[in-house]
C-alpha positions in Angstrom: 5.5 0.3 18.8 8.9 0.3 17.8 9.9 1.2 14.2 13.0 -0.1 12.4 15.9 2.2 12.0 19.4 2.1 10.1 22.5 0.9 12.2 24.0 3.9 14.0 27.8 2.8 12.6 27.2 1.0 9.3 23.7 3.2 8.2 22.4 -0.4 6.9 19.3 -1.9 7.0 19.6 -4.9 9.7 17.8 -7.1 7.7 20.2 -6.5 4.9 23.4 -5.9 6.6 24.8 -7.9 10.1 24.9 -6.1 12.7 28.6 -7.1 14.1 30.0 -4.9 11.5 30.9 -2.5 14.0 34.7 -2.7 12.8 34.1 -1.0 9.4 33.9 3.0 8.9 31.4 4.4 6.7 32.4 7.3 4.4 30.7 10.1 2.5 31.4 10.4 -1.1 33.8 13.5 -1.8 31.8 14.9 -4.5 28.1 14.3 -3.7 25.8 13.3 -0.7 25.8 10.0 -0.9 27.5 7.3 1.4 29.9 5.1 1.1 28.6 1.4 3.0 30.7 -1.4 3.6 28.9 -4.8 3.5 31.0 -8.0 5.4 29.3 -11.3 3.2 31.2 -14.3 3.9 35.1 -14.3 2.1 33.9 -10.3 0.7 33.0 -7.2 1.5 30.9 -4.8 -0.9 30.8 -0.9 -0.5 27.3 0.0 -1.4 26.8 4.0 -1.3 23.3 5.4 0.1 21.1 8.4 -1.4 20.1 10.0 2.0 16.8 12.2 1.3 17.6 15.1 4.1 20.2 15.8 1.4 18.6 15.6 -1.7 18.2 18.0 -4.8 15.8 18.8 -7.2 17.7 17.4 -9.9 18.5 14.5 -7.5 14.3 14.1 -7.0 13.7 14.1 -10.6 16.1 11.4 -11.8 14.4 8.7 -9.2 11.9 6.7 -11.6 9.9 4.0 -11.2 9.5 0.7 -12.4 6.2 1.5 -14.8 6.6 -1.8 -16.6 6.8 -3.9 -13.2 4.0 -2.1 -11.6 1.7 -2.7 -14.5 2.8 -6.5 -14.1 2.2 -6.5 -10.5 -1.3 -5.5 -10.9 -2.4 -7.7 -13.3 -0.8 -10.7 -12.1 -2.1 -10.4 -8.6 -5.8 -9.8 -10.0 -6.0 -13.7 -10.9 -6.9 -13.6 -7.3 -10.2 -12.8 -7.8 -11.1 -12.5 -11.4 -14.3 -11.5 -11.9 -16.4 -10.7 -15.1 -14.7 -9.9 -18.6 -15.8 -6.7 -20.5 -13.8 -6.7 -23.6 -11.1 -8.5 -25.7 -7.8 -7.7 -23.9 -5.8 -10.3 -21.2 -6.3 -7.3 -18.9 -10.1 -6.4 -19.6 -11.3 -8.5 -16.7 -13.3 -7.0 -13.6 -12.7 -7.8 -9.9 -14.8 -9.8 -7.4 -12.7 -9.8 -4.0 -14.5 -9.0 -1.2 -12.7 -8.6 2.1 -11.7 -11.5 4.2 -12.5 -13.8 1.4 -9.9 -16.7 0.5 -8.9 -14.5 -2.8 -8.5 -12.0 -0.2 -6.3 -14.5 1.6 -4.1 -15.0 -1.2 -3.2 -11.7 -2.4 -2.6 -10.3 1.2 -0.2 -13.3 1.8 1.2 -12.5 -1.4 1.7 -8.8 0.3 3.2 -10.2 3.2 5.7 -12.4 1.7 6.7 -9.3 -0.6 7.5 -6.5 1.1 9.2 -8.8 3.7 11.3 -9.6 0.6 12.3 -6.0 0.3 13.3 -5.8 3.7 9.9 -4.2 6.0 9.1 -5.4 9.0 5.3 -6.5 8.8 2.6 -6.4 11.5 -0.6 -7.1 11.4 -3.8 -5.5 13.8 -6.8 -7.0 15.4 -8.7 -5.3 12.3 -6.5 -7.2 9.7 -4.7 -4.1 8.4 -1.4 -5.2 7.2 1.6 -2.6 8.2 5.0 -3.0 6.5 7.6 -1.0 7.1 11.1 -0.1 5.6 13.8 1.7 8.1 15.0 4.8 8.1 18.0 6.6 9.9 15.5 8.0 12.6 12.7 6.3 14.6 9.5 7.6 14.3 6.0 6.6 13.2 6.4 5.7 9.4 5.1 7.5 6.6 3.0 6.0 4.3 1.4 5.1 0.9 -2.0 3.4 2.0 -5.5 1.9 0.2 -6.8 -1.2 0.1 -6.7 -5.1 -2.1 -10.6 -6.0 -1.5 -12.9 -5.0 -4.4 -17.1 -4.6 -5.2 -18.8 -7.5 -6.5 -18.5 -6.1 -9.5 -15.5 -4.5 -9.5 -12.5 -3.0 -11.4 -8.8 -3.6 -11.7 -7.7 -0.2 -10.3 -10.1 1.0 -7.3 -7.4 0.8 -4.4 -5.9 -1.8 -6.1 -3.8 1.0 -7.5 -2.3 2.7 -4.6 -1.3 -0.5 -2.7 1.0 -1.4 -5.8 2.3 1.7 -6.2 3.2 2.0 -2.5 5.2 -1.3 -3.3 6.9 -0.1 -6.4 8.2 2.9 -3.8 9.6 0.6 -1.8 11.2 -1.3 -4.3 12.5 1.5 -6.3 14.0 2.9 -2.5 15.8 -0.3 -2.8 16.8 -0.1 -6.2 18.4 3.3 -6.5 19.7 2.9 -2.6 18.0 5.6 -1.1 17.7 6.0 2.8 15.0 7.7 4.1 15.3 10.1 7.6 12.4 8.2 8.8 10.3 5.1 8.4 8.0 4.8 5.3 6.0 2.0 4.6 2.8 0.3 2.7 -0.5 -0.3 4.2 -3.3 -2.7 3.3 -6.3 -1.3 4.8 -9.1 -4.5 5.4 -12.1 -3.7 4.6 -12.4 -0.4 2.7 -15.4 -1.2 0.4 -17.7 -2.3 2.9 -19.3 -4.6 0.2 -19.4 -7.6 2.4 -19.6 -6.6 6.1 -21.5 -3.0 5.6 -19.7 -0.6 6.9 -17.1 1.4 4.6 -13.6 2.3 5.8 -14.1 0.7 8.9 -10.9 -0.7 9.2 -9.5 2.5 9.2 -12.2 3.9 11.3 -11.1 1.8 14.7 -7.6 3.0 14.0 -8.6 6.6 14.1 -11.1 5.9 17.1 -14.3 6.1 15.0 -15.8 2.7 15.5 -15.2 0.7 18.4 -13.6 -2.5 17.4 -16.6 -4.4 19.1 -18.8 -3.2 16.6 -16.4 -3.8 13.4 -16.2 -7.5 14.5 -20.3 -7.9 15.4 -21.0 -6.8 11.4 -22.4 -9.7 9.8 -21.6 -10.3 5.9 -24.9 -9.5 3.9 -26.8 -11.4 1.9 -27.8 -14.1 4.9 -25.0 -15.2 5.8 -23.8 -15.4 9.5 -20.2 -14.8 9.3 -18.9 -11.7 11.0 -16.3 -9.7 10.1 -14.3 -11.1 13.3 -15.0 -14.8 12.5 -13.9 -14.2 8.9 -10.3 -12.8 10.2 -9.6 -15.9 12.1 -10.4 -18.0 9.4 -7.9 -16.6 6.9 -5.4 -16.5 9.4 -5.2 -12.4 9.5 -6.3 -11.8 13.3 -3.5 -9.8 14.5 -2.5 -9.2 17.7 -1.1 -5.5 17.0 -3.7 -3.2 18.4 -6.4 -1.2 15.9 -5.5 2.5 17.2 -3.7 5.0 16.4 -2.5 5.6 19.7 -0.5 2.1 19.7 0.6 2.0 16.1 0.6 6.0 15.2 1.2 7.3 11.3 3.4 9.7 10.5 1.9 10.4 7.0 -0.5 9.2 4.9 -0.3 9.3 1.0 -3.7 7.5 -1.1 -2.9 7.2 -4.8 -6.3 6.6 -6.2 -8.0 6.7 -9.4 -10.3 9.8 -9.7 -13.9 7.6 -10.0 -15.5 10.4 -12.1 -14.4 12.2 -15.5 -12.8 15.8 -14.2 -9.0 15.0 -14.7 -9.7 13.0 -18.4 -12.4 15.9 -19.8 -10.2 18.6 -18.7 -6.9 16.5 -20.3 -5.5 16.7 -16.6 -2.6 14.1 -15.2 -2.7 14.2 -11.7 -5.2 15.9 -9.3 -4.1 16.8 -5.8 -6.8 16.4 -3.3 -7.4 18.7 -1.1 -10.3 16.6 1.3 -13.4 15.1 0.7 -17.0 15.9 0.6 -19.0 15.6 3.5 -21.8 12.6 3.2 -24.6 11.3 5.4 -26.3 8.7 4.8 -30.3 8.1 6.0 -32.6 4.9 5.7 -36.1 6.7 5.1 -39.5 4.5 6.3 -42.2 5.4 4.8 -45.3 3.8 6.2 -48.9 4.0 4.7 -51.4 1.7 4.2 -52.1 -2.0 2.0 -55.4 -1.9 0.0 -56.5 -3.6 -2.8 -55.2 -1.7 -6.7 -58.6 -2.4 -8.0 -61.2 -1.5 -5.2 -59.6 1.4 -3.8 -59.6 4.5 -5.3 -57.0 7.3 -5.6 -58.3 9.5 -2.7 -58.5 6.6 -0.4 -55.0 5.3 -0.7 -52.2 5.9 1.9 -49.8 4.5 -0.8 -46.1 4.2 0.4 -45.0 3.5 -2.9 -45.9 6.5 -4.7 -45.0 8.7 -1.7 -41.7 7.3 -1.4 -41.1 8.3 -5.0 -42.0 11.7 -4.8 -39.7 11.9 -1.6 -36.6 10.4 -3.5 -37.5 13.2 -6.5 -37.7 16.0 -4.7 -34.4 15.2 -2.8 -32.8 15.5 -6.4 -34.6 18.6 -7.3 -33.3 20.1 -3.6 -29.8 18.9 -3.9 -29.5 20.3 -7.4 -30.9 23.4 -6.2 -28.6 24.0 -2.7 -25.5 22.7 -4.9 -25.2 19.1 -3.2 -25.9 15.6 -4.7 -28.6 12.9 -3.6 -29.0 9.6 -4.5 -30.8 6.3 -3.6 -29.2 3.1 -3.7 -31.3 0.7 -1.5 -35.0 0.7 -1.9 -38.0 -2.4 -0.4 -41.1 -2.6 -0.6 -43.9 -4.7 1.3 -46.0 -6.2 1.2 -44.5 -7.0 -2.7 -47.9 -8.0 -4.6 -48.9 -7.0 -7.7 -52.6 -6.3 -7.3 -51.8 -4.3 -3.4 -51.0 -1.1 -2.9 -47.8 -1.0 -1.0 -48.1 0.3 2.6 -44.4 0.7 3.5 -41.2 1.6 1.8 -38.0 2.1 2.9 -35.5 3.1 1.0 -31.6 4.8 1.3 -30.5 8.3 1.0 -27.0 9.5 0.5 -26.4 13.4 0.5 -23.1 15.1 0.2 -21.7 18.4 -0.1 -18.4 19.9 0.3 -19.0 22.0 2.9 -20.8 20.6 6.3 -23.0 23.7 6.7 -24.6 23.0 3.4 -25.3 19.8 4.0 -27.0 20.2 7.4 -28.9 23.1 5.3 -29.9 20.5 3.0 -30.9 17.4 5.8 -33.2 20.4 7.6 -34.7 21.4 4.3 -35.4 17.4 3.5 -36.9 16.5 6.7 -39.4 19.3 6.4 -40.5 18.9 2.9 -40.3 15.5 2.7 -43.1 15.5 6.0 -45.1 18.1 3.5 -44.8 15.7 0.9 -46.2 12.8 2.6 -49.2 14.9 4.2 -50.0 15.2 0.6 -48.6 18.8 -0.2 -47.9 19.9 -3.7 -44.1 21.1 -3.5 -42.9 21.7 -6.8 -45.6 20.5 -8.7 -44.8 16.5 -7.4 -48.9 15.9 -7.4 -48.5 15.7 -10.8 -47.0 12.2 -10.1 -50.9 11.7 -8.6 -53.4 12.6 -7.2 -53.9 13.3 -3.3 -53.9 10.6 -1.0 -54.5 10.2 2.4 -51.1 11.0 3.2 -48.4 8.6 5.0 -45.7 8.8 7.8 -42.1 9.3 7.5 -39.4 8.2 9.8 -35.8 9.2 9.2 -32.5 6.6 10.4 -29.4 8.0 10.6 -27.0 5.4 9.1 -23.5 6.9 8.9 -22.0 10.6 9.0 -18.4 11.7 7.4 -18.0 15.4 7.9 -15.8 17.3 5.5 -12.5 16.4 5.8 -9.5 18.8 5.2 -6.3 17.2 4.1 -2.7 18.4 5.4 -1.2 21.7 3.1 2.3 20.3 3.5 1.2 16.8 2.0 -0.9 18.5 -0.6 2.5 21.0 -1.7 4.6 17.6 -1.7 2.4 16.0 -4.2 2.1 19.2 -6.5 6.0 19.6 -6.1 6.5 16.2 -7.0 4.0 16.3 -10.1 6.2 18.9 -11.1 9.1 17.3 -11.0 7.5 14.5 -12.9 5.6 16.6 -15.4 8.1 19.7 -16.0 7.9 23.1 -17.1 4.2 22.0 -18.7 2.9 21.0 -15.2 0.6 23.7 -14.8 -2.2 22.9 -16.4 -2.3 19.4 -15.9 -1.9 19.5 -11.8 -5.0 20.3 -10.3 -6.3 20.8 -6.9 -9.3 18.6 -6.3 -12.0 17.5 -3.4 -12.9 13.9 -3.7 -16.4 12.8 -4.4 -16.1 9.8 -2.4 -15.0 8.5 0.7 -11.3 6.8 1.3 -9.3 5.4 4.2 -7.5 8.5 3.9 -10.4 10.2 5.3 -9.9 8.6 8.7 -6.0 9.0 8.8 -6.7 12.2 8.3 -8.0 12.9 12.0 -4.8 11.4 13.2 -1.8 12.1 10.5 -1.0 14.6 7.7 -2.9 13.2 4.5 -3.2 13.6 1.2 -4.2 12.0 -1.5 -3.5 11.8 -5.6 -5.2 11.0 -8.3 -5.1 9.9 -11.9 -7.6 9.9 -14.8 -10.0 6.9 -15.3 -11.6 6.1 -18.5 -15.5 7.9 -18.5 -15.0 8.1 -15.2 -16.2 4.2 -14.3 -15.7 2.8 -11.7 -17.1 0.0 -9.5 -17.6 -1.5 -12.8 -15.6 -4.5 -14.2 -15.0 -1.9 -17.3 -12.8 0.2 -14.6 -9.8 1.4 -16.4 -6.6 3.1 -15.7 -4.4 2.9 -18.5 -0.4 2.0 -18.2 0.5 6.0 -18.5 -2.1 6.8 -15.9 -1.1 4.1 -13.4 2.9 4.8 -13.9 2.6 8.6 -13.6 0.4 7.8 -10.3 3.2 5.4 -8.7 5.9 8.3 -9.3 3.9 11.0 -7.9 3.3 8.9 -4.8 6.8 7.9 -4.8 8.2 12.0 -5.1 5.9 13.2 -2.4 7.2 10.4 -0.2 10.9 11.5 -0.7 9.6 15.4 -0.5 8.1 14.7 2.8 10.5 12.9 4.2 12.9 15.5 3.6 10.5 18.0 5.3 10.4 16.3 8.0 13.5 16.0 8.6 14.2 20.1 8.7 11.0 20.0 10.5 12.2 17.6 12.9 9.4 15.6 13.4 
C-alpha cells in the first residue's frame, strides 16, 4: 500500500494544494522552523506557513491544544446513533446500544468516512470492515496511528472506545488547524468489531490484521442470540466490505496509540490524570462441563445424587478462593443448566471461566492448579472446607474447553516515554504524581497491534470505575486531557522517528 505524502516542491497536501504548482518556491521562515507555502486558487495565491514536527520544541509541543469543546460535541452528537437506555437527568446521561455491523453502526462509520475525508485523509477500507484514514506526511511510510473502536455493549456507555476514535479525529483536525506537517503518515482507525457483543469473538478485527484469526473464521461467526447472520453477511449489507486486505503485511502500522478510559477506579481513587499503559494482563478463557446425573429433588437423597449443579458451584468458588490466593482474578459470566426443572436435580452444567494475571507464568500456574482441584472437587473431595456447601455426592465429571488465550502483552518503551512526555507537557511541573504507569485489566485492539507495531496506550479516569454500563462516564476534563495526550505523543513520536529514521 501506498501512503500519501506532501509534494516534494510545494510541501502541500495534494488534496489541498494542486499539484501544477511547480512554478512557486517555498521558503523557510527567517526566525523560526516553520515554512513559508504558496497556495495558486483561482485569481490568488495565499502563503500558508507549515509547523514541521522533525523541528519542533518543547515549548513549540506545549502550545498545540485541542479542540476540548468540539470533541465533547463530537461525541455526543454522534451517540444519537444508537442511543440506548437513560440513567440520569442530563442531555448526555444516556447509554449506548451499537453493536457492530448494525445500521447505527452504518451511520456513524459513514459519518467517519465522510469526515476525515473532509480533513484531507485518504480512506480505505479492509475485508474486516476496519476503516483506515490517513493524513500525509513529508515521508512515505506506514502511518501512525490513534486507533479504538465506534461499536458498543448492549448496554453500553458513551466513552468505551468511543473515546479514542474522537480523539484521534480532534488530532487530525487540530494538525490541520495549527498547520502542522508531520515527517510521516498519521492517521485514525475504526477497528469493527472490538466488543465481540454480537458476533462472539473480541478484537477480532484486529486479530486477522495481526494474523491471529484467519479471516475465514471471523466471517463464519454467527450473531448470538439465534440469529443467522454472520459477521461476513452483515459487512455486505451495510456496505463496508472492503476490498483492502485484513493483514498487516499488506496494510502495515507504523504506531499504534489507544486513548481509553481506564474501566476500573485506580486513576480516580488515587486522584491520577492519565495512566500510561505499559501492556495488558494475560487472560484465558475456558467453558467448564460438568456432567452428573438427573434424579428426582424429593426421592433421592443427598448421598445418592451426582448433582451437577451443586458441583459446578463449588468449582466456580474455589476458582475465586485460588485466584485470590496465587494473585490472579476469576470470574464466571456464562452459566446453563439442564435439564432446567424445578423438582430435578440438574445432571449437567456448563458454565464460563475467565482467569487473568499479569504475568503468563502465573496464569498457567493457576489453569494447572484448577484443573487438578476442580477434578478433586467433583470426585467429592473436601478442599477448603467446600463440603460445607453439602454433603458428599457421588461425584460428577469435568471436561475443560479452551475458548480463547491472550498472553501478556508488552507495549513498546518508546510509545510509553511519548505518552509520559507528552502528559508532562500537558500537566507541567505537577505531572508527577498524576502520570502513572499502568497494565490494563482488559483486553483492547491495541493488544493485537502490538505483535506487529509499537503500541501504547493511555488512559483517563472513569467515574467508580463503570463501565459497560449505560452509567459509563468520562467527564469533559477527563475526555479533553485524554485527546491532548494522544495528540502530544503523536507529534513526539513522529519526531522520533524521524531521528530514528524509520
Amino acid at each position: 500500500m501506498r501512503y500519501p505524502t506532501f509534494q516534494a516542491v510545494s510541501r502541500s497536501w495534494p488534496s489541498f494544494i494542486p499539484k501544477s504548482n511547480s512554478n512557486f518556491i517555498f521558503s523557510k521562515h527567517p526566525h523560526s522552523n516553520i515554512w513559508n507555502l504558496p497556495i495558486c486558487r483561482p485569481f490568488s495565491c495565499t502563503s500558508i506557513r507549515f509547523l514541521w514536527t522533525s523541528e519542533m520544541t518543547d515549548s513549540q509541543f506545549q502550545s498545540v491544544k485541542i479542540d476540548r469543546e468540539r470533541l465533547w460535541r463530537d461525541i455526543h452528537e454522534t451517540c444519537e446513533w444508537g442511543r440506548g437506555e437513560r440513567w440520569g437527568e442530563e442531555a448526555t446521561d444516556i447509554g449506548m446500544k451499537r453493536l457492530t455491523l448494525t445500521d447505527s453502526d452504518k451511520q456513524v462509520r459513514d459519518w467517519f468516512v465522510k469526515t476525515t475525508e473532509s480533513l484531507g485523509c485518504k480512506v480505505s477500507i479492509d475485508a474486516m470492515g476496519n476503516i483506515f484514514a490517513v493524513r500525509p506526511g513529508k515521508k512515505e511510510g506506514p502511518p501512525t496511528y490513534a486507533g479504538s473502536h465506534l461499536d458498543t455493549q448492549p448496554t453500553g456507555g458513551r466513552y468505551d472506545g468511543i473515546l479514542g476514535v474522537h480523539a484521534g479525529i480532534e488530532v487530525l483536525r487540530t494538525l490541520n488547524d495549527n498547520k502542522i506537517s508531520t515527517e510521516y503518515p498519521t492517521g485514525v482507525i475504526n477497528w469493527t468489531n472490538e466488543e465481540g457483543a454480537r458476533f462472539p469473538i473480541s478484537m477480532i478485527a484486529s486479530g486477522v490484521w495481526a494474523g491471529a484469526y484467519s479471516l475465514e473464521k471471523a466471517y463464519d461467526l454467527v450473531e448470538v442470540g439465534g440469529g443467522t447472520a454472520t459477521q461476513k453477511s452483515e459487512l455486505e449489507r451495510i456496505g463496508y466490505l472492503g476490498t483492502m486486505e485484513a493483514s498487516y503485511k499488506a496494510n502495515p502500522i507504523g504506531a499504534h496509540f489507544e486513548l481509553h478510559i481506564e474501566q476500573g477506579p485506580i486513576l480516580e481513587k488515587s486522584n491520577g490524570k492519565i495512566g500510561a499503559v505499559e501492556g495488558v494482563q494475560a487472560y484465558r478463557w475456558f467453558i467448564i462441563t460438568v456432567k452428573g446425573a438427573d434424579c428426582h429433588t424429593g426421592t433421592t437423597d443427598f448421598q445418592n445424587r451426582s448433582d451437577a449443579m451443586l458441583t459446578a458451584a463449588k468449582l466456580i468458588l474455589h476458582s475465586h478462593n485460588k485466584a485470590t490466593e496465587l494473585g490472579c482474578l476469576a470470574s464466571t459470566g456464562i452459566l446453563t443448566l439442564r435439564p432446567g426443572s424445578t423438582n430435578t436435580v440438574p445432571g449437567f452444567v456448563q458454565f464460563s471461566l475467565d482467569i487473568r494475571s499479569r504475568e503468563d507464568f502465573v496464569l498457567l500456574k493457576l489453569e494447572q492448579a484448577l484443573k487438578q482441584e476442580f477434578a478433586q472437587i467433583a470426585a467429592g473431595e473436601d478442599i477448603g472446607g467446600l463440603n460445607t456447601l453439602g454433603t458428599k455426592g457421588r461425584g460428577c465429571t469435568v471436561d475443560w474447553q479452551l475458548d480463547a488465550d491472550s498472553p501478556a502483552t508488552k507495549f513498546h518503551e518508546d510509545c510509553i516515554k511519548c505518552v509520559e512526555q507528552s502528559a508532562k507537557d500537558m500537566l507541567g511541573t505537577n505531572a508527577a504524581p498524576q502520570v502513572q504507569r499502568m497494565t490494563s485489566g482488559a483486553g483492547h485492539d491495541s493488544v493485537y497491534t502490538s505483535r506487529r507495531a509499537p503500541t501504547s496506550m493511555i488512559f483517563v479516569p472513569c467515574r467508580d470505575g463503570v463501565s459497560h454500563n449505560p452509567a459509563e462516564y468520562c467527564s469533559p476534563e477527563d475526555c479533553g486531557n485524554g485527546a491532548q495526550v494522544l495528540l502530544g505523543a503523536i507529534l513526539r513520536y513522529d519526531q522520533l522517528r524521524a531521528e530514528k529514521g524509520t
